[in-house]
C-alpha positions in Angstrom: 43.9 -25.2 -125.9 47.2 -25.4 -123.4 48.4 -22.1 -121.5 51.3 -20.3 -122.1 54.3 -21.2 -120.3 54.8 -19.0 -117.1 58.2 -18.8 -116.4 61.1 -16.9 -118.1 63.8 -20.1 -120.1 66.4 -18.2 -120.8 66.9 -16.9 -117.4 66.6 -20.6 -115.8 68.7 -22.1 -118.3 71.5 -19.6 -117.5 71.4 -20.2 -114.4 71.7 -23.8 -114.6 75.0 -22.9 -117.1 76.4 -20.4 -114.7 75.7 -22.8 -111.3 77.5 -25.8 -114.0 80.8 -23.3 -113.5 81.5 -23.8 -109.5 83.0 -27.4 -109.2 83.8 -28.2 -112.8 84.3 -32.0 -113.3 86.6 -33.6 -115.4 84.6 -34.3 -118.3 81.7 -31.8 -118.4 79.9 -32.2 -115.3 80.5 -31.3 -111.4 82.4 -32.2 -108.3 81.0 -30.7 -105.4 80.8 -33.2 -102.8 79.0 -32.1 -99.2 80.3 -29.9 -97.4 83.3 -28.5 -99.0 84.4 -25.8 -100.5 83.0 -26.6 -103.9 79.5 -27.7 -102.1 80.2 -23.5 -100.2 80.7 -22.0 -103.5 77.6 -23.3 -105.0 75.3 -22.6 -102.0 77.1 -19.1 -101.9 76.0 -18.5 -105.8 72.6 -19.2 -105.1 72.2 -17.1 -102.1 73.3 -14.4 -104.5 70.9 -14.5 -106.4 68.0 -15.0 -104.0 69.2 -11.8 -101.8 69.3 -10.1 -105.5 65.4 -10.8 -105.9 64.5 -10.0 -102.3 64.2 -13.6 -101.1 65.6 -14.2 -97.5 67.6 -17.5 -96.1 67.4 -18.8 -93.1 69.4 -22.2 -91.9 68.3 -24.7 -89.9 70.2 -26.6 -87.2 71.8 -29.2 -89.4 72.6 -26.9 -92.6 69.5 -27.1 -94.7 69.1 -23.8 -96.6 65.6 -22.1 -97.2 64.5 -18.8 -98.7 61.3 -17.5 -98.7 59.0 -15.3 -100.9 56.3 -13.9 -98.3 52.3 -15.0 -98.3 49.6 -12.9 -97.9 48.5 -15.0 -94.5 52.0 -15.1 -93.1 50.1 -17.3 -90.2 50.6 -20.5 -92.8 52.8 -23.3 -93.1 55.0 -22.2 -96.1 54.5 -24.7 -100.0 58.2 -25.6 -99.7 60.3 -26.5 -103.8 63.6 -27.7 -103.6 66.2 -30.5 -104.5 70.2 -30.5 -103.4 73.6 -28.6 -105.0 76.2 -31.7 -103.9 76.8 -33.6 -106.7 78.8 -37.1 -106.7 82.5 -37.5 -107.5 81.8 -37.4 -111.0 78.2 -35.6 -111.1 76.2 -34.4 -113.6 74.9 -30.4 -114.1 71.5 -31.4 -113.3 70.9 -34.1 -110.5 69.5 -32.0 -108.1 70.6 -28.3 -109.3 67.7 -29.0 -111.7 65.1 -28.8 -108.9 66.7 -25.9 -106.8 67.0 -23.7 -109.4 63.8 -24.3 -110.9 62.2 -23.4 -107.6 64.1 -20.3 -107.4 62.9 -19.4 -111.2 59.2 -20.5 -109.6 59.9 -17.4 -107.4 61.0 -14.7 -109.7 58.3 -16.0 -112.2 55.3 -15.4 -109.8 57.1 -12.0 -109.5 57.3 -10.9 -112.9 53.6 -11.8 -113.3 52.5 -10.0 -110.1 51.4 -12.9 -108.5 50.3 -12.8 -104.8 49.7 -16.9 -102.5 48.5 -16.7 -99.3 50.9 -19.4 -98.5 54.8 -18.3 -98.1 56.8 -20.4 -100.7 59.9 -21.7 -100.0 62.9 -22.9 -101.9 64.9 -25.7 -99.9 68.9 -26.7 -100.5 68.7 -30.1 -98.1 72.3 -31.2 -97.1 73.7 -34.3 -98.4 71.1 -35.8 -100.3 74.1 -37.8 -102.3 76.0 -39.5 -99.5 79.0 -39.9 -101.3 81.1 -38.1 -98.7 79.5 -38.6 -96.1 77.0 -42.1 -95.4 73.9 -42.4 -95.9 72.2 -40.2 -98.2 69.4 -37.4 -97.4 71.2 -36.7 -94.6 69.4 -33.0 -94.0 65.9 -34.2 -95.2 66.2 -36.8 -92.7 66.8 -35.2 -89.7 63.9 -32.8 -90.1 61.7 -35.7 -91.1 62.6 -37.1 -87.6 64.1 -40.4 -89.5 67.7 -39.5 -88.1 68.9 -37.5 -84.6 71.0 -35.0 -85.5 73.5 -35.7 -83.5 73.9 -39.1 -85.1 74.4 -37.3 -88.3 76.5 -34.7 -87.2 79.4 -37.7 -85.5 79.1 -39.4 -89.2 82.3 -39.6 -90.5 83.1 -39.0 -94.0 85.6 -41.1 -96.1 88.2 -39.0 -96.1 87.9 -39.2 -92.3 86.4 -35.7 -91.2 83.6 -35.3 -88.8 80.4 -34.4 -90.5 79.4 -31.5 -87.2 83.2 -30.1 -87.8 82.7 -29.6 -91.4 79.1 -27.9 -91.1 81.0 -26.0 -88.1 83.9 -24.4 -90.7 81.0 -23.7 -93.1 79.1 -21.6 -90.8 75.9 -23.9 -91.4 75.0 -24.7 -88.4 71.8 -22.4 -88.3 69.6 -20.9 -85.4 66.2 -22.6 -86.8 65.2 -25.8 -85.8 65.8 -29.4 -88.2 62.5 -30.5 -87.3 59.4 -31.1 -89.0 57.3 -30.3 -85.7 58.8 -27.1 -85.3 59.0 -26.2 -88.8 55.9 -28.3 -90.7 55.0 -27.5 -94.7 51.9 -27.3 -95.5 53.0 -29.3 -99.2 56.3 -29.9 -101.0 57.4 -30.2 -104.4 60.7 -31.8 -106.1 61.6 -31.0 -109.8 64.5 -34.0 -110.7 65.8 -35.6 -113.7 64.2 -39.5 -114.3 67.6 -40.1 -114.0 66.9 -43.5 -116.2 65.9 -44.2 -119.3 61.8 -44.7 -119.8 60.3 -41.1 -120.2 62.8 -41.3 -123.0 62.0 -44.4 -124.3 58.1 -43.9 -124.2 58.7 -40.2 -125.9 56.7 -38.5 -122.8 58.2 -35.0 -121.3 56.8 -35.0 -118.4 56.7 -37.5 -115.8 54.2 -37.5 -112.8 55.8 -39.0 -110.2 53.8 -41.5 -107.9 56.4 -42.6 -105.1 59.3 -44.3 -104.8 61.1 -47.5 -104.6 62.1 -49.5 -101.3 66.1 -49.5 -101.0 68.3 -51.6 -98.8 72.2 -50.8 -98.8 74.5 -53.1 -97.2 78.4 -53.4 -96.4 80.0 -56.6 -96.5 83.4 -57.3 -95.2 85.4 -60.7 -96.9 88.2 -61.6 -94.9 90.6 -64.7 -95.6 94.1 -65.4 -96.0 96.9 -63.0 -97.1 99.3 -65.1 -99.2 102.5 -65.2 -101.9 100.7 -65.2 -105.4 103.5 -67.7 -106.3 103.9 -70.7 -104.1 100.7 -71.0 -102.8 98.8 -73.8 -104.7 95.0 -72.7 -105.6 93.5 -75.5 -103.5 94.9 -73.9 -100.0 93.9 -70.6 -100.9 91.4 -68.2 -98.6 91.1 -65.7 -101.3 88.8 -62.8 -100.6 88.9 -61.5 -104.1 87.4 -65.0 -105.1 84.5 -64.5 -102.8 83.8 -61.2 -103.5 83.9 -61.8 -106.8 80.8 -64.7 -106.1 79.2 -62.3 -104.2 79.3 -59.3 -107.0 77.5 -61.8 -109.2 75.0 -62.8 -106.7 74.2 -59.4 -106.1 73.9 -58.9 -110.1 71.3 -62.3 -110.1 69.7 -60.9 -107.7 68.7 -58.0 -109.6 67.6 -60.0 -112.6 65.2 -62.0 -111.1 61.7 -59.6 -111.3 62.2 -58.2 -114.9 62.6 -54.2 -114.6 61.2 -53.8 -111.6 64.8 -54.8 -108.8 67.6 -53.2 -109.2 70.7 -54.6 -107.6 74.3 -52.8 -107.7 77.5 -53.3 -106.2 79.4 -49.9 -106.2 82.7 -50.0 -104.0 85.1 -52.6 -103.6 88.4 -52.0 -101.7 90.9 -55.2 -101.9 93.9 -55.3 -99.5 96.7 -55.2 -99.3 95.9 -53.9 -102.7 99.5 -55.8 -104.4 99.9 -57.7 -107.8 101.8 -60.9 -106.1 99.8 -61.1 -102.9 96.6 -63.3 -102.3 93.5 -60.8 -101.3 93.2 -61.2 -97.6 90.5 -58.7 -97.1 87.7 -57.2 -99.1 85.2 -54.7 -98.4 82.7 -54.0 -100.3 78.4 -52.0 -101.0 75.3 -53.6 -101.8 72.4 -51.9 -103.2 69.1 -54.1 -103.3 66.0 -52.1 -104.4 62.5 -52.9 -105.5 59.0 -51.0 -105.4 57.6 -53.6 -103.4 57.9 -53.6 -99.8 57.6 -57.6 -99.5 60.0 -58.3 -102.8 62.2 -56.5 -101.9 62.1 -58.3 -98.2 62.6 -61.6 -100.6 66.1 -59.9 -101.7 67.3 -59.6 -99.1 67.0 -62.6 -97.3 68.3 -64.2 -100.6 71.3 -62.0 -100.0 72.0 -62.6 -96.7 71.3 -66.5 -97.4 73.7 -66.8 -100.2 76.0 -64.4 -98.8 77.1 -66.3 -95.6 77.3 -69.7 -98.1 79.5 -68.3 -100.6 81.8 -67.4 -97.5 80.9 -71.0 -95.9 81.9 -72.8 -99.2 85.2 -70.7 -99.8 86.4 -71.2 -96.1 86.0 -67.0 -95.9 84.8 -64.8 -92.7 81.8 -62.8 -94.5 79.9 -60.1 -92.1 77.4 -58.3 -93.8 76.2 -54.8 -92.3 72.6 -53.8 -93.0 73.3 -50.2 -93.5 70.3 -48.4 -94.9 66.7 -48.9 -95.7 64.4 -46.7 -97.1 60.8 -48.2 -97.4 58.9 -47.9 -100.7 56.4 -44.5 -100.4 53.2 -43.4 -102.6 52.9 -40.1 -102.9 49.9 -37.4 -101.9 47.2 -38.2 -103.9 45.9 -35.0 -104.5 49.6 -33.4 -105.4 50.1 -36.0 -107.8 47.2 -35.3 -109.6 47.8 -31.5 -109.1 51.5 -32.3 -111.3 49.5 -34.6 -113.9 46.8 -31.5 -114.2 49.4 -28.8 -114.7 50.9 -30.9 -117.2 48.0 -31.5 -119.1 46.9 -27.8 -118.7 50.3 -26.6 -120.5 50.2 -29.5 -123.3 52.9 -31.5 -122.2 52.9 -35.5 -123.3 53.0 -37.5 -119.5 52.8 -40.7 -117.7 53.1 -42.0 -114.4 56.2 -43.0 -113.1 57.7 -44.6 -109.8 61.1 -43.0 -108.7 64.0 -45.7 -108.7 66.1 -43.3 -106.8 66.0 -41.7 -103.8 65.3 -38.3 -103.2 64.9 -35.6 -100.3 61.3 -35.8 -101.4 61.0 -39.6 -99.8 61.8 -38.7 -96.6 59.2 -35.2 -96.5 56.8 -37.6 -97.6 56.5 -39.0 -94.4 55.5 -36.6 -92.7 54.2 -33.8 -94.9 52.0 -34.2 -98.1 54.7 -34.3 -101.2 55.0 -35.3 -104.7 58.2 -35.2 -107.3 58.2 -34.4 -111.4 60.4 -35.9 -113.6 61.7 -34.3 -117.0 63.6 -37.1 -119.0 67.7 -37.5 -119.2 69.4 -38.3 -122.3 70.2 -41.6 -122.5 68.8 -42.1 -119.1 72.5 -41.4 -117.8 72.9 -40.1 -114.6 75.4 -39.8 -111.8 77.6 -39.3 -114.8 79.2 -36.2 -116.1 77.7 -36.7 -119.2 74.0 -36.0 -117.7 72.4 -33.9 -120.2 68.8 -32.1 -120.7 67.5 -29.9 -123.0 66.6 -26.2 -122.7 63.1 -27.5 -123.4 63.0 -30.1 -121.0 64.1 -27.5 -118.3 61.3 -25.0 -118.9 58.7 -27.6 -119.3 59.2 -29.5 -115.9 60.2 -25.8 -114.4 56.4 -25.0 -116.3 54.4 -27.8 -114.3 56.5 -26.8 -111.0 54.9 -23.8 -111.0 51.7 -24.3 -111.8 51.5 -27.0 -108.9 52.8 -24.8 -106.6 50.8 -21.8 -107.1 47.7 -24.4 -106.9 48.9 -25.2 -103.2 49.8 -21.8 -102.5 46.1 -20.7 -102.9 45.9 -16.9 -104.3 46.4 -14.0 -102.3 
């Protein structure tokens, strides 16, 4: 016989509606990019309704947000919950709010029901896991994992040319408490996320037990050639960037292609200039994103990238320079979390399988240093980074269900 769910559905579900109201998008979902006013607004909402339950904040050095619900043995590392509130451009409700408020509805269920831990439990907003602002993602997770400085981060530049340390300066998030994993370990962390792709879906499961995550590269490649009249230049003297951009897109696409499901290979900006109808492209810049959840595949792509790269440039008399940006190695998760998420889920009744994450999350970068694991509650459609993300009520309170009986295993009782 399954247990009862724990946690209170309507009251998490509202709040995901009410949070969907600060930085409406366009077309249903959300634009609150990092660390502006939209990204303040959201945080700000939140904070409401943690001081309302009696749950204090406190921010660390390079604006990651944590409130805590007291242990009995307030000697212990706290079981930290969380996700991000930035969203892309043209976000979704879910991508991130999802885990955030679900820890948050962890804490006021283990209220209602009188529950003591002898661990504190903590709800974390990182900073910038999207990196659409500002470059590269998990910006806050990072720096108290110890994979960035943070002054590194705080120079970063966003594209609409601010300074990342001036923006978390006019915010007032630039806390007392230290961004750093040795001053301020976990004892365990936890990520609630959307699959954000399409196979829970697919395989009719509602839970997924997350197992680790894939190995990403990023890249930024600059084309540069000749900037011509569209008229009386003949095609054979050309030094078209465009045209070798355009190689490059579909090399990146082939790339992809070549290990069935498992690579994943995406070009997402391309800026052409001088950006006119009658001039020849001199100069094109453009993103790679290579990922796998092999280690040594993934090393195959992307010395297949770089190799084709620099002959499409060779062949079409271009300048190609090609940035390695970003990598983020593949990770398993704790073994004994994992199986703490696949035991809750069979203790509540909920169908599951094993899943390897395709994105990357805050979650990656704790891993490294701290025991973590992620769940997964399917998307419909598998659309994401998209304002027409969507969930279910259901599929809230049942990943929100597992959440909490994972954590309140780690958290020991009081």
């Amino acid at each position: 016989m399954s247990m009862s769910c724990p946690i209170n559905t309507e009251r998490l579900w509202g709040s995901l509606m009410e949070m969907a109201q600060v930085g409406p998008g366009q077309a249903g979902g959300n634009r609150r990019l990092a660390l502006t006013d939209e990204d303040r607004a959201g945080r700000d909402l939140f904070l409401h309704w943690a001081r309302q339950d009696g749950f204090e904040p406190t921010t660390d050095a390079i604006g990651n947000l944590f409130v805590r619900r007291p242990g009995t043995d307030p000697t212990l590392d706290p079981v930290v919950m969380g996700s991000h509130l930035d969203t892309q451009p043209t976000g979704g409700r879910f991508d991130g709010v999802l885990g955030v408020l679900a820890g948050l509805e962890v804490l006021r269920s283990l209220n209602d029901h009188g529950i003591q831990t002898r661990h504190p439990i903590d709800v974390a907003v990182w900073m910038n896991e999207e990196g659409a602002r500002f470059s590269p993602p998990m910006m806050g997770s990072g720096v108290w994992a110890g994979v960035f400085t943070r002054q590194e981060i705080l120079d970063k530049q966003g594209q609409d040319g601010s300074r990342l340390g001036d923006e978390l300066q006019r915010l007032g998030w630039n806390g007392d408490a230290p961004a750093d994993h040795r001053q301020r370990p976990f004892a365990a962390c936890f990520e609630l996320h959307i699959e954000q792709g399409p196979v829970l879906e697919d395989a009719g499961r509602q839970i997924g037990v997350v197992t680790g995550a894939r190995a990403q590269r990023w890249y930024e490649v600059t084309i540069t050639g000749q900037e011509a009249h569209a008229g009386p230049t003949p095609m054979r003297l050309r030094r078209d960037a465009l045209v070798g951009a355009a190689r490059i897109v579909d090399l990146v696409n082939r790339i992809g292609q070549v290990d069935g499901d498992d690579g994943c290979a995406t070009v997402g900006i391309l800026d052409v200039h001088p950006h006119s109808r009658n001039v020849i492209p001199g100069r094109v810049f453009l993103t790679a994103d290579l990922r796998h959840p092999d280690e040594e595949q993934l090393k195959d792509m992307h010395h297949r990238f770089h190799r084709e790269t620099v002959a499409i440039g060779e062949a079409a008399n271009l300048k190609v320079e090609i940035k390695d940006f970003w990598h983020s190695a593949a990770l398993p998760f704790d073994a004994g979390l994992v199986d703490s998420v696949r035991d809750a889920a069979r203790a509540l009744g909920y169908s599951h399988q094993d899943i390897v994450s395709g994105a990357g999350h805050d979650t990656v970068y704790v891993a490294r240093v701290c025991r973590a694991a992620m769940i997964f509650v399917p998307c419909e459609g598998g659309i994401s980074h998209n304002e027409a993300e969507n969930i279910q009520p259901g599929d809230a309170q049942r990943g929100c269900a597992v959440l909490f009986e994972a954590v309140r295993t780690a958290a020991g009782r009081g």
